[in-house]
C-alpha positions, 0 to 999 in steps of 0.5 A: 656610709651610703647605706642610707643612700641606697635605703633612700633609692629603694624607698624611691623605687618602690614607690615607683612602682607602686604608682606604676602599678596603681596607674595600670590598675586604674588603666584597667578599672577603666577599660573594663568599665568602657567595654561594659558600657559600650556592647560589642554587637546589638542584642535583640529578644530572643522569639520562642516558637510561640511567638510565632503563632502570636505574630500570625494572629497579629496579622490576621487583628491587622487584616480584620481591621483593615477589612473592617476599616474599608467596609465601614467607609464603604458603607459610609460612601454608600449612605451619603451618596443615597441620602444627597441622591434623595435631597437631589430628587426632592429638590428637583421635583420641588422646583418643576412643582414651583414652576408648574404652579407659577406657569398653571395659577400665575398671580393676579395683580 
């Protein structure tokens, strides 16, 4: 008489363990899907031996531009401190010739 009793007991066991192991399962499904998504150290690309002669003219491109880039306000500098000396230089003279032609032919009321 307790035949169906045990039955029912192991029916009951086994479906424990079934969710116990669909649980654990489930547990690792998860914990590989974290350590997928979360790396264990940065990565960075790797540089092949070439890379290194493109680094270098890299840094030659940055100095000729810097160069060039100081050269041109040089330059800059240059022209405009000619071309105000010129304006200087005409509005100067244009003054001492008004004076001289007010002081040499004064107007006659």
């Amino acid at each position: 008489m307790n035949y169906p009793d045990q039955k029912a007991r192991e029916i009951r066991h086994k479906k424990q363990e079934l969710r116990k192991r669909q649980q654990e399962l489930l547990l690792s499904e998860l914990a590989a899907e974290i350590e997928r998504s979360v790396p264990a150290h940065l990565t960075s690309n790797y540089e092949e031996p070439d890379s290194k002669t493109n680094s270098q003219i890299k840094q030659w491109r940055r100095k000729i531009l810097a160069t060039s880039q100081f050269a041109g306000i040089f330059i800059a500098v240059v022209v405009t401190v000619r071309v105000a000396y010129w304006l200087a230089t005409a509005l100067i003279i244009g003054v001492i010739a008004l004076i001289a032609y007010n002081i040499f032919f004064p107007e006659e009321d």
